[in-house]
LOTOR-774465 format. One line per 2 residues: number of its first residue (from 1); for each residue x, y, z of N, C-alpha, C. Coordinates in steps of 0.02 Angstrom, whole numbers, plus 50000, padded with zeros to 5 digits. Each point is the difference from the previous one (the first is absolute). Layout:
BEGIN
NUM = X/Y/Z/X/Y/Z/X/Y/Z; ... .
REM end
This chain:
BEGIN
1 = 46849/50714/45259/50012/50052/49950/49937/50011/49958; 49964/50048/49996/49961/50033/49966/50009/49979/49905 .
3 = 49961/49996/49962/50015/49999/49932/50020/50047/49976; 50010/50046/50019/50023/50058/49975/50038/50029/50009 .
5 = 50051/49977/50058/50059/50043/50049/50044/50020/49966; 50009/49976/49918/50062/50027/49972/49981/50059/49945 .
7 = 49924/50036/50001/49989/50014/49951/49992/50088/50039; 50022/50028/49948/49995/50084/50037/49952/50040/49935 .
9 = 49974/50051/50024/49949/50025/49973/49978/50091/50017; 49997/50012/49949/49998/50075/49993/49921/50023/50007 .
11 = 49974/50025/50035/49917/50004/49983/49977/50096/50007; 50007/50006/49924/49977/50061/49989/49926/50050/49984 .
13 = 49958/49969/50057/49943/49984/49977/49951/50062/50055; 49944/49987/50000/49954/50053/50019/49952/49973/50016 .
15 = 49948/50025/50057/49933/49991/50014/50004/49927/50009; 49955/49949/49976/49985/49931/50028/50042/49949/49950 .
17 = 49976/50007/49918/49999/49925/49977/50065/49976/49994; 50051/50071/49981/50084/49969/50004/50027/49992/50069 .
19 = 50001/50032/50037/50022/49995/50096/49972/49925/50034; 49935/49976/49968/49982/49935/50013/50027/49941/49969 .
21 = 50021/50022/49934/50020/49940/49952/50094/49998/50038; 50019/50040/50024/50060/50005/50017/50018/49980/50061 .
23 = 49944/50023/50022/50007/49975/50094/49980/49912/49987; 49960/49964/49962/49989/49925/50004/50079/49986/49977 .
25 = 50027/50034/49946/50071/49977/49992/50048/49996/50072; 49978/50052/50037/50063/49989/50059/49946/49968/50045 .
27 = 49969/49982/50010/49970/49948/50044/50016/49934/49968; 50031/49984/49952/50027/49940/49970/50069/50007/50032 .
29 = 50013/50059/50017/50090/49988/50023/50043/50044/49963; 49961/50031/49944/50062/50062/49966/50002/50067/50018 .
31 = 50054/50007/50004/50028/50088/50049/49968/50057/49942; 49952/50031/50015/49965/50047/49968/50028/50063/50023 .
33 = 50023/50053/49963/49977/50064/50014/49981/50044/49986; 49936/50026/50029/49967/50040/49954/50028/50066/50004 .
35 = 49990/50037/49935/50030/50062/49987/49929/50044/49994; 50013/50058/50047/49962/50056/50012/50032/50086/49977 .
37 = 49944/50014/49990/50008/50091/49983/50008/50032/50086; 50048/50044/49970/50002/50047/50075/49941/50053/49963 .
39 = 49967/50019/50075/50011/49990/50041/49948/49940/50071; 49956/50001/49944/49951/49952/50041/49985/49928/49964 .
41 = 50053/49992/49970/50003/49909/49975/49899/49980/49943; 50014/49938/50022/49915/49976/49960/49962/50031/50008 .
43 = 49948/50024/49940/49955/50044/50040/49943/49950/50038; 50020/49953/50004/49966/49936/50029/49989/50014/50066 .
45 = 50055/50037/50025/50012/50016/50068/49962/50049/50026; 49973/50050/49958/49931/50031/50025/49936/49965/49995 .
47 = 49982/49960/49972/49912/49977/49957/49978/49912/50078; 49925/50041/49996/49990/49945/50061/50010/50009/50062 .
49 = 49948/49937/50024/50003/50009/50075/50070/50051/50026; 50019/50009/50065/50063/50010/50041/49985/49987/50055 .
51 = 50061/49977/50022/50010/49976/50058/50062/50055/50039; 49984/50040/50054/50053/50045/50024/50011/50046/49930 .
53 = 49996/50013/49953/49999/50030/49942/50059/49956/49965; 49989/49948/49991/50027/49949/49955/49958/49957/49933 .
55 = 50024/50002/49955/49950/49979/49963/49997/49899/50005; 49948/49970/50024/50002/49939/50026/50008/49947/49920 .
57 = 49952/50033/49952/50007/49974/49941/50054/50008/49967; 50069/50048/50015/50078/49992/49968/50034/49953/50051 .
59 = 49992/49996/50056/50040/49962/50050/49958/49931/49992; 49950/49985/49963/49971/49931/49981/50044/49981/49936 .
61 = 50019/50037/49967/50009/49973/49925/50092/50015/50011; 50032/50025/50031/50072/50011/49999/50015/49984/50063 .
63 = 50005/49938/50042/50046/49955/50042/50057/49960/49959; 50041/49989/50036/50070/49949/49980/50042/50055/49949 .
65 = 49975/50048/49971/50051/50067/49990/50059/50053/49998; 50028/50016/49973/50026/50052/50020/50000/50041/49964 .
67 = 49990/50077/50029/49981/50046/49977/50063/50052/49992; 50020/50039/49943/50036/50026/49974/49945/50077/49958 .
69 = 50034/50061/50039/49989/50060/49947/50043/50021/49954; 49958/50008/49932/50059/50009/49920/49958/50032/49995 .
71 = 50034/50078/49962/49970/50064/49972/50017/49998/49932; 49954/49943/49963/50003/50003/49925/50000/50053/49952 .
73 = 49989/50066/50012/49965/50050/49971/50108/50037/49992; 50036/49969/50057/50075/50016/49997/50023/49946/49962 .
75 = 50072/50030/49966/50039/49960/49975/50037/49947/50044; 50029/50000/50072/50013/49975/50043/49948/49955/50020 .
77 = 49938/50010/50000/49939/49972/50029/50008/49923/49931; 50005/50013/49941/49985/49960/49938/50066/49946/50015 .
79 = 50056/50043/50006/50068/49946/50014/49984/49956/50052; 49980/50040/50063/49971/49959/50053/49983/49930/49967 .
81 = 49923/50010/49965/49970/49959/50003/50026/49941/49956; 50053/50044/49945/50014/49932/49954/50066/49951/50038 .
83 = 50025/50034/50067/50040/49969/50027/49946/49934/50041; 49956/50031/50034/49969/49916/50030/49974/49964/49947 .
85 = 49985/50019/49956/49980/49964/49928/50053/49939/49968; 50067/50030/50029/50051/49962/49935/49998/49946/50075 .
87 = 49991/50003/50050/50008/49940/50056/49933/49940/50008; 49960/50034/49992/49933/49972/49976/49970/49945/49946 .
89 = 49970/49949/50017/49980/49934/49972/49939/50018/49968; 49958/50073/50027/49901/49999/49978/50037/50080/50022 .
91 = 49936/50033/49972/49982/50074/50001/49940/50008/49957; 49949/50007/50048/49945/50019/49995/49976/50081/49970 .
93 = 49940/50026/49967/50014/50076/49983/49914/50013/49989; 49957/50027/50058/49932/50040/49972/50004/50064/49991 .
95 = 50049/50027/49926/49985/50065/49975/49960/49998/49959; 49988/50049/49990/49953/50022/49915/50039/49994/49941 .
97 = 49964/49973/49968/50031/49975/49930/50046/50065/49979; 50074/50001/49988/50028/50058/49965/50048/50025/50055 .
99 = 49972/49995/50071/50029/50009/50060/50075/50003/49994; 50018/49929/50001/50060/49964/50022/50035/50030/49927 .
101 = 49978/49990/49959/50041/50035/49954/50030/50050/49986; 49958/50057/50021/50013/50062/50009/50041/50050/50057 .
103 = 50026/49920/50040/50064/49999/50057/50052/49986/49983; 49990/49963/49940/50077/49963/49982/50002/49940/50058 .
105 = 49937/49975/50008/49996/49924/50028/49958/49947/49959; 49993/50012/49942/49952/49962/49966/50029/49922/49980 .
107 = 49964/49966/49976/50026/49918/49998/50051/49996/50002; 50022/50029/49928/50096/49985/49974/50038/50049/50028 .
109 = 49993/50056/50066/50059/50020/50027/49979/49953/50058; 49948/49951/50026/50030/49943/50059/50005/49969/49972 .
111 = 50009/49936/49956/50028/49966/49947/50062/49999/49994; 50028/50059/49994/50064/50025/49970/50049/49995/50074 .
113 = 49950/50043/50069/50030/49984/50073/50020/49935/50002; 49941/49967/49997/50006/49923/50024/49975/49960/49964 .
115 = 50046/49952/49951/49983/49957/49933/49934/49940/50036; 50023/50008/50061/49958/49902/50027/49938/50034/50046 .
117 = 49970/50057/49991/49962/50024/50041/49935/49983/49970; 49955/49989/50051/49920/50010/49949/49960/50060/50043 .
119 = 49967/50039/49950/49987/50048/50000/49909/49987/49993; 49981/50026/50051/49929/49969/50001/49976/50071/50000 .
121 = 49944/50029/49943/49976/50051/49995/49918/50002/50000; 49977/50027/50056/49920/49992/50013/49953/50060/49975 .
123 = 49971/50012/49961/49959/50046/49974/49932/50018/50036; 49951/50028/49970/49948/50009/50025/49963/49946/49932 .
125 = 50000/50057/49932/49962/49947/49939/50036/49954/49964; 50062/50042/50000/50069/49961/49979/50038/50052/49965 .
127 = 50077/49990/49974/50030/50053/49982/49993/50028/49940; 49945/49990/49945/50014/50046/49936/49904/49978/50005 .
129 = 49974/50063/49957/49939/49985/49955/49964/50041/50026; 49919/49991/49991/49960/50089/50026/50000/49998/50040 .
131 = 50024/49953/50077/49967/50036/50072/50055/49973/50032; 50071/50000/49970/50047/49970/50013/50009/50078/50061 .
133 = 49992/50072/49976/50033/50029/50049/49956/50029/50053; 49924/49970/50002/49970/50018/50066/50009/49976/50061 .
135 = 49988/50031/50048/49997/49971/50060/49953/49959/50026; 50032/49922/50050/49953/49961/49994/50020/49975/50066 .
137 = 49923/49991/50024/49994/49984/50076/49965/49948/49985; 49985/49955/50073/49964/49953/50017/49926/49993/49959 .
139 = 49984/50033/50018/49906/50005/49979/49992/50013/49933; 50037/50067/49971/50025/50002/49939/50018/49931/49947 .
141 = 50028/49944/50021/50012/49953/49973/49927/49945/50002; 49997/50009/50054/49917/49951/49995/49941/50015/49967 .
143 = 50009/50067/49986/49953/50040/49951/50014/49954/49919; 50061/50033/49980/50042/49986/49943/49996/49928/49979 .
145 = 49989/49937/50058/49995/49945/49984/49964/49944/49991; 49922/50041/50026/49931/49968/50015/50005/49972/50053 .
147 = 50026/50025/50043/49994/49955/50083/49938/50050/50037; 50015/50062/49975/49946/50024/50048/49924/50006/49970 .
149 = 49983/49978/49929/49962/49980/49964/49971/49951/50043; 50044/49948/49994/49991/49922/50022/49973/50005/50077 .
151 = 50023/50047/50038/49966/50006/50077/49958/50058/50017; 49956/50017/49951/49947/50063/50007/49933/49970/50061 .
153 = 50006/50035/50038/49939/50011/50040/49932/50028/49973; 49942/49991/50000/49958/50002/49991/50002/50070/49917 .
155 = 50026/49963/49961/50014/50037/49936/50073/50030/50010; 50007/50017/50046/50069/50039/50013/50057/49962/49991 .
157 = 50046/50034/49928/50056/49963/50023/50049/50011/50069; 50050/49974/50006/50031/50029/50079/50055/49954/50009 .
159 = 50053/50016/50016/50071/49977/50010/49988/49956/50060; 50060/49942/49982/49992/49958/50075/50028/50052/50055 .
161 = 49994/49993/50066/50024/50052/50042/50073/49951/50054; 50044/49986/49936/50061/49984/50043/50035/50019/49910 .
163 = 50089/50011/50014/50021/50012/49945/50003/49950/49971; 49978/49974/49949/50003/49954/49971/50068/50007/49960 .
165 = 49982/50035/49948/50029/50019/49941/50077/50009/50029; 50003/50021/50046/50091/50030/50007/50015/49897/50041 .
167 = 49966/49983/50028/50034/49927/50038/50021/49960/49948; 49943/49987/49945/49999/49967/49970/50067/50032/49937 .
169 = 49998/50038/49995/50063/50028/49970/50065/49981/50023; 49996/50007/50061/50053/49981/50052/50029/49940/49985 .
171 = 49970/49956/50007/49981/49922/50008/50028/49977/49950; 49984/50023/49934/50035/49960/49946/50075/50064/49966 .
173 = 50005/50053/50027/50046/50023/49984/50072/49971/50058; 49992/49969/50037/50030/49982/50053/50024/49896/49965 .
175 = 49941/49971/49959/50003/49950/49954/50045/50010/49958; 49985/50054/49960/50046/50018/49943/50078/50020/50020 .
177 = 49993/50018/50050/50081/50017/50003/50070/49939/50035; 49933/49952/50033/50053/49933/50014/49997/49952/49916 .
179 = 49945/50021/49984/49998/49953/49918/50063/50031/49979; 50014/50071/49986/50067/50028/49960/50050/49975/50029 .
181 = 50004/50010/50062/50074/49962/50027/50010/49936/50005; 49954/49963/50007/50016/49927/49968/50024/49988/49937 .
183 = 49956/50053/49939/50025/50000/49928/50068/50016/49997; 50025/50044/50062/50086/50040/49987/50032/49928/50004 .
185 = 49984/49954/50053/50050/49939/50015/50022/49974/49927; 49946/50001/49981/50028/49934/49923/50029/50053/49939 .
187 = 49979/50089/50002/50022/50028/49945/50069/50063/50035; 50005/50000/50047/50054/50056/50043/49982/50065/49972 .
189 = 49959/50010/49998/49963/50082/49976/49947/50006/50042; 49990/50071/50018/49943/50022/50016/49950/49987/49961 .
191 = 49929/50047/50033/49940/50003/49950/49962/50045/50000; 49969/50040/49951/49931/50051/50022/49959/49982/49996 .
193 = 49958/49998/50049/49924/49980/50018/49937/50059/50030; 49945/50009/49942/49986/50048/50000/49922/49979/50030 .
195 = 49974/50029/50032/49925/49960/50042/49964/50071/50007; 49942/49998/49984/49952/50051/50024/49952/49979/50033 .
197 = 49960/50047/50040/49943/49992/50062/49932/49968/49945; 49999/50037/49926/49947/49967/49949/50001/49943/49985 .
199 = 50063/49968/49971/50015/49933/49975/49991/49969/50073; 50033/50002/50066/49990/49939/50030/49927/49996/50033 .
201 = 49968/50050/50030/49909/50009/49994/49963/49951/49949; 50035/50002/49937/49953/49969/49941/50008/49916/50014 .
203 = 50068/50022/50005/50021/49913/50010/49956/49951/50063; 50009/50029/50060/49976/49980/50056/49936/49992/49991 .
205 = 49942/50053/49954/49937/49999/49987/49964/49950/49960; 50068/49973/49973/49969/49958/49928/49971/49940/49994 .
207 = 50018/49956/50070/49958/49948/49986/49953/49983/50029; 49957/50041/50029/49921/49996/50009/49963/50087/49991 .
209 = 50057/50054/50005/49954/50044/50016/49975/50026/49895; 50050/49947/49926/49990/50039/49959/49989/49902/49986 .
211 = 49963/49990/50022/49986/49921/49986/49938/50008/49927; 49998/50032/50001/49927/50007/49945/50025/50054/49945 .
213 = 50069/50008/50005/50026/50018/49939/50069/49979/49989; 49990/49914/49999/50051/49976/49997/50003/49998/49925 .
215 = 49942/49945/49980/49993/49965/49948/49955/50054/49946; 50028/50018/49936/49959/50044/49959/49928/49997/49987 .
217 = 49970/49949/50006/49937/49995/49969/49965/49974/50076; 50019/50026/50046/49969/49960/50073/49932/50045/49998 .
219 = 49940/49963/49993/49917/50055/50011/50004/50038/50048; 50046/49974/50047/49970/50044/50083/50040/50081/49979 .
221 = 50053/50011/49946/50018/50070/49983/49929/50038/49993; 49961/49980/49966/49932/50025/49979/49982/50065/50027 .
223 = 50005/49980/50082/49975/50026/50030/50012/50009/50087; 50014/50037/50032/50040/49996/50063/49956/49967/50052 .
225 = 50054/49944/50021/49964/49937/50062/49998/50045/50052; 49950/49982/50036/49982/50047/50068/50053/49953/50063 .
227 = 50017/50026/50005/50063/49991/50069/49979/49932/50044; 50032/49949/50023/49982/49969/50063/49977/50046/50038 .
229 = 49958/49946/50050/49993/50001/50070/50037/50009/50032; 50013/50059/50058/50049/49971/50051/50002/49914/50015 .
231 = 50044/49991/50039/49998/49921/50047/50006/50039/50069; 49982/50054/50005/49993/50014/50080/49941/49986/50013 .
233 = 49954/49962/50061/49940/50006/50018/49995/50012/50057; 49950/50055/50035/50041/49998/50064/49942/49955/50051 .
235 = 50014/49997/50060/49980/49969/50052/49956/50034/50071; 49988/49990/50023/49966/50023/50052/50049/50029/50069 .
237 = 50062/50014/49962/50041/50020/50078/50072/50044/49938; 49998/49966/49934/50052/50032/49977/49967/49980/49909 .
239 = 50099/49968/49982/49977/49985/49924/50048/49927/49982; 49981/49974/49942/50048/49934/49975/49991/50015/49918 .
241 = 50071/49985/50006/50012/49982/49926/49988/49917/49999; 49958/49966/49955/49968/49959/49969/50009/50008/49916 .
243 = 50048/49933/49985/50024/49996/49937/50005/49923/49973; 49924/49985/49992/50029/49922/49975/49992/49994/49917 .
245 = 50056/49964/50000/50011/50009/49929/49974/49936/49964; 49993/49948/50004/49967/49936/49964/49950/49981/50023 .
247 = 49972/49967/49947/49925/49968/50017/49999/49974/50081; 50043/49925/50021/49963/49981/50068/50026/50063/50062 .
249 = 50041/50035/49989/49987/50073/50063/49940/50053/49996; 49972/50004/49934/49945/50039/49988/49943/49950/50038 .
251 = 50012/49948/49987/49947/49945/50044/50004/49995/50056; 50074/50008/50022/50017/49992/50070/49980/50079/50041 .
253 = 50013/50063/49981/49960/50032/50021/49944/50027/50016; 49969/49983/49926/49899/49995/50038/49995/49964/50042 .
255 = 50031/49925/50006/49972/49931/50047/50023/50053/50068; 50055/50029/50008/50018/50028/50068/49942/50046/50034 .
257 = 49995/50054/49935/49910/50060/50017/49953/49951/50022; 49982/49946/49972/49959/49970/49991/49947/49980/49971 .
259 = 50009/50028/49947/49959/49982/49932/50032/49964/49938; 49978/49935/50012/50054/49972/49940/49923/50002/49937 .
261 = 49943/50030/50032/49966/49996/49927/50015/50071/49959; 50040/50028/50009/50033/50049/49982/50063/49995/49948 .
263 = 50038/49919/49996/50027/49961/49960/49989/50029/49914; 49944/49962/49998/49976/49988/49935/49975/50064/49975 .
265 = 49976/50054/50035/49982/50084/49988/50049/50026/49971; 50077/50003/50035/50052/50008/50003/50045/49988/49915 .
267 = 50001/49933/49995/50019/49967/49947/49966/50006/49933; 49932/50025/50000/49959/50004/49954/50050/50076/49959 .
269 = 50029/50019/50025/50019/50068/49984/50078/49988/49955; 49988/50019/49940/50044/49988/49962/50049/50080/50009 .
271 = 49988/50066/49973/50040/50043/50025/50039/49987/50072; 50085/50011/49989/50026/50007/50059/49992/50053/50030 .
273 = 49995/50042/49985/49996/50097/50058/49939/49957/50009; 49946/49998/49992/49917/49995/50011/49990/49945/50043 .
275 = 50051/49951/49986/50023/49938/50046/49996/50024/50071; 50072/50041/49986/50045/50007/50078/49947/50055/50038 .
277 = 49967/50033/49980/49925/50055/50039/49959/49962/50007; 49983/49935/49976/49917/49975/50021/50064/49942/50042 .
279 = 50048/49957/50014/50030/49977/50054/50002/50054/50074; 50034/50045/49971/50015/50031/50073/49939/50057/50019 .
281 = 49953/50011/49967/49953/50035/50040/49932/49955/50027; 50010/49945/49988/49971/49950/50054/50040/49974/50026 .
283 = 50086/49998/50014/50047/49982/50065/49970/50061/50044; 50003/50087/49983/50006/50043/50031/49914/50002/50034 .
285 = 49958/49967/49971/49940/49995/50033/49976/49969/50074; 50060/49954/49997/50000/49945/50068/50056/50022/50033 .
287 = 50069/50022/49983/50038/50036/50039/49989/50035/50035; 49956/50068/50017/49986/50023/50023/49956/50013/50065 .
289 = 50001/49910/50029/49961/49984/50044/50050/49969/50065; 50058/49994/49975/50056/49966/50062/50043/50038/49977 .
291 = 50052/50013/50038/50053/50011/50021/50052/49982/49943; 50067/50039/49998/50060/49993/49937/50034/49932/50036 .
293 = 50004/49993/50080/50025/49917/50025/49957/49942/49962; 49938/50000/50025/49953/49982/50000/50030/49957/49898 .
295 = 49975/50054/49960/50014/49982/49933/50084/49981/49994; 50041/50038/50023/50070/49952/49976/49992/49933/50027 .
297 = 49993/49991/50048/49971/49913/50022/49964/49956/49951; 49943/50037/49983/49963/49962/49964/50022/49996/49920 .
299 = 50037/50029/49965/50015/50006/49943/50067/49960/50008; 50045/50017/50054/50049/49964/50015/49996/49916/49970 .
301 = 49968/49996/50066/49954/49926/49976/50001/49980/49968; 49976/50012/49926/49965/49973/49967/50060/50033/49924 .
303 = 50058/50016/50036/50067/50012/49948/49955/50031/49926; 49984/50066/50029/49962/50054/49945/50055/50057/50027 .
305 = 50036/50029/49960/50064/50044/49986/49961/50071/50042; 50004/50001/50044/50002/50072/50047/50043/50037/50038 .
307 = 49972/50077/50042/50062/50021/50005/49958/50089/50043; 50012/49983/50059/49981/50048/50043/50049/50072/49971 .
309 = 49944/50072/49983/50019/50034/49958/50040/50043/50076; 50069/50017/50003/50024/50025/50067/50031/50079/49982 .
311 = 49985/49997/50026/50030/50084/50024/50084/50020/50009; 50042/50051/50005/50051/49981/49987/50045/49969/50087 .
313 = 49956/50027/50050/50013/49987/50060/49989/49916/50019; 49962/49973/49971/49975/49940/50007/50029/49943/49929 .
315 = 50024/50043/49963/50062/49973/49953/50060/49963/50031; 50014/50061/50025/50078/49983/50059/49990/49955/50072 .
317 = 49953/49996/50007/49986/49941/50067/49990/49927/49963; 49966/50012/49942/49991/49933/49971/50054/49941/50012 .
319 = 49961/49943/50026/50034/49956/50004/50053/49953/49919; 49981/50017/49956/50047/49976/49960/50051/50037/49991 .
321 = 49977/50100/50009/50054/50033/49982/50061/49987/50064; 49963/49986/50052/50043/49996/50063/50070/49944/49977 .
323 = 49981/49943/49961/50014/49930/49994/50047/50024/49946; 49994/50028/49945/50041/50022/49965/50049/50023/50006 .
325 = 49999/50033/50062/50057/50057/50010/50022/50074/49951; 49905/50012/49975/50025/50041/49964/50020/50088/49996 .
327 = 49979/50026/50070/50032/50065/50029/50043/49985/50037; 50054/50045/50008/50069/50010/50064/49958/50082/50033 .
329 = 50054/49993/50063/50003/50068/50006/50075/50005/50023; 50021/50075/49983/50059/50037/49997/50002/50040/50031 .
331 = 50060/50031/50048/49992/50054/50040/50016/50068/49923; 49954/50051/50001/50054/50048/49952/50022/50048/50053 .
333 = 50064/50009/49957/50042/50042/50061/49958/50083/50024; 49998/50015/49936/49929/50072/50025/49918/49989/50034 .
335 = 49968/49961/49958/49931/49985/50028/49981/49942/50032; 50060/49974/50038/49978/49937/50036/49959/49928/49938 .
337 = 49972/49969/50059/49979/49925/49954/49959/50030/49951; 50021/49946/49953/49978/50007/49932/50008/49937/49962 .
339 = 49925/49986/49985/49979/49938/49974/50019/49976/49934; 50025/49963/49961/50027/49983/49931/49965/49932/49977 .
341 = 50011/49988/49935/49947/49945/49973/50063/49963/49961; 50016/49944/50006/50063/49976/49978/50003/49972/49933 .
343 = 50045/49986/49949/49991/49987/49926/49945/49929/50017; 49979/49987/49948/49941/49969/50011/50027/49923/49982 .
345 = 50048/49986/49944/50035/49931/49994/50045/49985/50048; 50028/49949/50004/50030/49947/50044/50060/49982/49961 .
347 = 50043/49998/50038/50075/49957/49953/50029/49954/50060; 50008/49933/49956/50002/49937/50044/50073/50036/50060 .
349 = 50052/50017/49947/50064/50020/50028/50009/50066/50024; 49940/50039/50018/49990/50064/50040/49930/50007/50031 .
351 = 49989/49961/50019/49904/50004/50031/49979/50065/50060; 50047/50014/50009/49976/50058/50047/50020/50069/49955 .
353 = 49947/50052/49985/50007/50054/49985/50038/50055/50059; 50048/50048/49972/50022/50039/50053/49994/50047/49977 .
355 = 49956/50047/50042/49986/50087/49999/50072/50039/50001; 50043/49992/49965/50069/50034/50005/50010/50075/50045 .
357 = 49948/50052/49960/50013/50042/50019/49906/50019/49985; 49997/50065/50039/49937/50030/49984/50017/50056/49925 .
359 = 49947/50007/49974/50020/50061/49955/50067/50062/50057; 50035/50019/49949/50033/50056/50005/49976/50062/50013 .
361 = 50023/50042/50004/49986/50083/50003/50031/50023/49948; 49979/50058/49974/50012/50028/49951/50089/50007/49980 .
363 = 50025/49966/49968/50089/50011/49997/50050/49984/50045; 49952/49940/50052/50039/49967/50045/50071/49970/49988 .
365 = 49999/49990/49958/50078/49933/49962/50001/50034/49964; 50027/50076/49988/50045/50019/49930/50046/50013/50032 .
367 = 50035/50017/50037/50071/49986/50014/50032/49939/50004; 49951/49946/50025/50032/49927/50005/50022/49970/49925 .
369 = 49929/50025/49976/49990/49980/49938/50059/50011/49944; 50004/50065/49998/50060/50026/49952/50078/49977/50022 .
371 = 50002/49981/50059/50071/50016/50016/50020/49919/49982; 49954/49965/49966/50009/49915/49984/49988/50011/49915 .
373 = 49966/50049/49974/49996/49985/49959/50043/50005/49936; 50013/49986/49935/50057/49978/49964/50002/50088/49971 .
375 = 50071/49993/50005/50036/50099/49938/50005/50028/50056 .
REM end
């Protein structure tokens, strides 16, 4: 039994960071269904790659599912929804601040549906204040939070190029909503839990990327530290990440190049950024003469923290990922095999993850759906 098999869940959400935080919930084992606009559901379902004209990035983030169309904009559409609501343990919601209110779905008419419900509401900045009612995307948030500050290319600031901002949203809005229902056990009430893409960005950023504005009077505010070094160096056939973090691996990797009078050069250097560039641009000086085997061997060796930089094809052959067991594949009933990446924890009393279902189609289970559900 799954940890979650008894828990049902409403996911009224859009695009990535709520459809992800909802789909890890039913990959725990709780019966999700997501509720879509007629006539073309998430607009998730257009954006990104396609596959056969499928959007690969909605059928990544909405497996174990079921998909239900509600025409909120109707009075029937609103009953709809407060009927799977009053059956519902979680109900998730990425509207715009004012949204849900202005339906006659706002906190206290689901509250009022369902006393023991928690109501998990995901924002962009959050729901009240000056940028409470803009629109807020991925990159948009890394702007807003000094992440893309923090990763500027040659002066340029510039967004990491995976969504950060909506996973990481995901991730702990998906935290917060087993925290509330644990809280229901001991108080028999629901809860509102309100999370934005700003607040959890800041949070995730805070303990190294705003490390120098922790403490008020820290000197290094003064003036802005120039970025690490990569730890990529590359090699004569590819690249390695090279990351040793204490004194005898910093020793243990010159002795590997082969310059241990490079030791004491090394160490003389009190700045850490200034550190980690005069270490690795004399690793990357001698790297570049053998082979990425060649150096994992030799760094291997000599237990200095490395890590052949792979590609995503050479990801999936990897022998640890192999060992893990951490992709399945699935037949989908429209586009044939189709590869899946399984929840990433382990439960002693459920160790095998099961791909239940592939994402849905647009309003697949609203007949199933309704004809179970309570009124």
């Amino acid at each position: 039994m799954a940890p979650l098999d008894h828990i049902r869940v409403v996911d009224a959400t859009g695009y990535l960071a709520g459809p992800f935080a909802a789909m890890m919930l039913a990959d725990l084992g709780a019966d999700v269904v997501k509720v879509e606009r007629p006539p073309k559901g998430d607009p998730l379902r257009t954006i990104g790659h396609r596959f056969e004209g499928q959007s690969v990035q909605c059928d990544n983030v909405n497996r174990n599912k079921r998909s239900v169309l509600v025409d909120l904009a109707t009075a029937d559409g609103r009953d709809d929804f407060l009927r799977l609501v009053a059956g519902a343990d979680v109900v998730l919601s990425s509207w715009r601040p004012g949204v849900a209110e202005a339906l006659g779905l706002g906190d206290d008419a689901l509250a009022a549906a369902n006393p023991r419900l928690v109501r998990v509401w995901i924002t962009g900045f959050g729901p009240d204040g000056p940028l409470a009612d803009r629109p807020a995307f991925d990159a948009l948030i890394q702007a807003h939070t000094g992440l893309a500050w923090r990763h500027r290319h040659d002066g340029r600031p510039a967004e990491l190029r995976t969504y950060l901002a909506d996973k990481v949203t995901s991730a702990l809005a998906a935290q917060a909503a087993l925290a509330a229902l644990v809280g229901r056990e001991r108080t028999g009430t629901g809860e509102r839990v309100e999370i934005s893409m700003l607040d959890a960005v800041a949070y995730f950023n805070f303990p190294e990327v705003m490390e120098d504005r922790t403490y008020r009077r820290d000197p290094a505010t003064a003036g802005e530290r120039p970025l690490p070094r990569s730890f990529v160096v590359a090699t004569a056939d590819g690249w390695l990440a090279v990351a040793p973090a204490k004194g005898h691996q910093v020793q243990a990797a010159l002795r590997a190049v082969g310059h241990p009078e490079w030791i004491d050069e090394v160490r003389a250097v009190r700045d850490p950024v200034v550190l980690i560039a005069a270490l690795l641009d004399r690793i990357e000086s001698v790297t570049t003469g053998a082979t990425t085997a060649v150096w994992l061997e030799r760094f291997g060796a000599a237990d200095v923290p490395v890590a052949e930089v792979l590609d995503p094809d050479a990801h999936l052959a990897d022998p640890q990922v192999v060992h893990n067991r951490l992709y399945g594949e699935v037949d989908h009933p429209a586009l044939g095999p189709m590869r899946y990446v399984r929840y990433p924890a382990r439960f002693a009393a459920d160790p095998e993850f099961r791909l239940r279902q592939p994402a849905p189609t647009v309003g697949q289970h609203t007949g199933e759906v309704f004809a179970h559900a309570p009124g």
